[in-house]
C-alpha positions in Angstrom: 164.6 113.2 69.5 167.4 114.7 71.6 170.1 113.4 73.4 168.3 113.3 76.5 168.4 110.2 78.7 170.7 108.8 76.2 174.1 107.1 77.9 177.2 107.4 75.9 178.6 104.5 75.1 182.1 104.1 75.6 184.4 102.5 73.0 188.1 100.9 73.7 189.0 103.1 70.2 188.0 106.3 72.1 191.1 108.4 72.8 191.8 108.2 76.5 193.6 111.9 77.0 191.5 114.9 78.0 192.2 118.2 76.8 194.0 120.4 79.3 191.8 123.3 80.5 193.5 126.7 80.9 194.3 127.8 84.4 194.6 124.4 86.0 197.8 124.0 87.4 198.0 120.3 86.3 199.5 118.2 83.4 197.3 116.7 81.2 195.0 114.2 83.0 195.3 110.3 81.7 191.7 108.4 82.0 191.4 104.9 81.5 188.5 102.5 81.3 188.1 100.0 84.2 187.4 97.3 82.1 186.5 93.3 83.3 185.3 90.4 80.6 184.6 92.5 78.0 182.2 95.4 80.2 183.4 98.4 81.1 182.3 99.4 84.4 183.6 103.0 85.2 186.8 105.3 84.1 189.3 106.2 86.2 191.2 109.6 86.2 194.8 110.1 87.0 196.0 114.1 87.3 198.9 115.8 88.8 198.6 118.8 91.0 201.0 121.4 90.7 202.9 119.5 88.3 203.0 120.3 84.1 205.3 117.3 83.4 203.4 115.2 81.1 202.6 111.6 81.9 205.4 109.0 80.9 204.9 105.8 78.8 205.8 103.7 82.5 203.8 106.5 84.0 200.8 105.2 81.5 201.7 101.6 81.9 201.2 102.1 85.8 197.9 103.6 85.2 196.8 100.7 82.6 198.0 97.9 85.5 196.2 100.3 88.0 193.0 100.1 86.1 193.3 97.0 85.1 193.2 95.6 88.7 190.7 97.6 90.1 188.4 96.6 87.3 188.9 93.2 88.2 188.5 93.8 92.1 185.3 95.7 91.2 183.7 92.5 89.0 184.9 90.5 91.7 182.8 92.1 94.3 179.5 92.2 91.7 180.4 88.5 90.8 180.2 87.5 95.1 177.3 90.0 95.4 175.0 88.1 92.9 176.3 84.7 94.1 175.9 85.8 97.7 172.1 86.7 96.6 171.4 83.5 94.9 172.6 82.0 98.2 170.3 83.7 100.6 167.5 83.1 98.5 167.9 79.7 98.0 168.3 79.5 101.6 165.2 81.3 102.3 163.3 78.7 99.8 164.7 75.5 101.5 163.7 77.2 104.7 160.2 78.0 103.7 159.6 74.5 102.7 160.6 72.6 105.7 157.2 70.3 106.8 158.1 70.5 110.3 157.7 74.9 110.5 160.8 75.4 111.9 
């Protein structure tokens, strides 16, 4: 069986720098998951343009606090999406079962 339709699963071990390509005029990009209780929801890519000075340790603790929060402002809109849902429906039900039809 191949690879096909198989999604990659994403560890927190997995190395987090991607190999420069040759002729970009960039430094090195730095991804980094966007992590929230214990699922990772996306990555997020930080590059320079026109700039070869690699990233910084404060420039890598910017992008970890950058991350970091919109992970969490990402679960917090899924989290009021789902509770939003159970809401309308639940509203819908109570309104379905009114005896006097209105």
């Amino acid at each position: 069986m191949g690879r096909r339709g198989r999604k990659r699963q994403l560890k927190l071990e997995d190395e987090y720098w991607c190999p420069n390509h040759p002729g970009h005029r960039h430094a090195q990009p730095a991804r980094r998951p966007l992590k929230a209780r214990g699922d990772i929801l996306g990555i997020i890519v930080f590059t320079r343009n026109d700039n070869k000075t690699p990233f910084t340790t404060d420039d890598l603790a910017l992008a970890e606090e950058l991350a970091a929060r919109a992970a969490l402002s990402l679960d917090n809109a899924r989290q009021y999406t789902r509770e939003r849902e159970a809401a309308v429906a639940l509203q819908r039900k109570l309104l379905a079962a009114d005896p006097d039809g209105r």
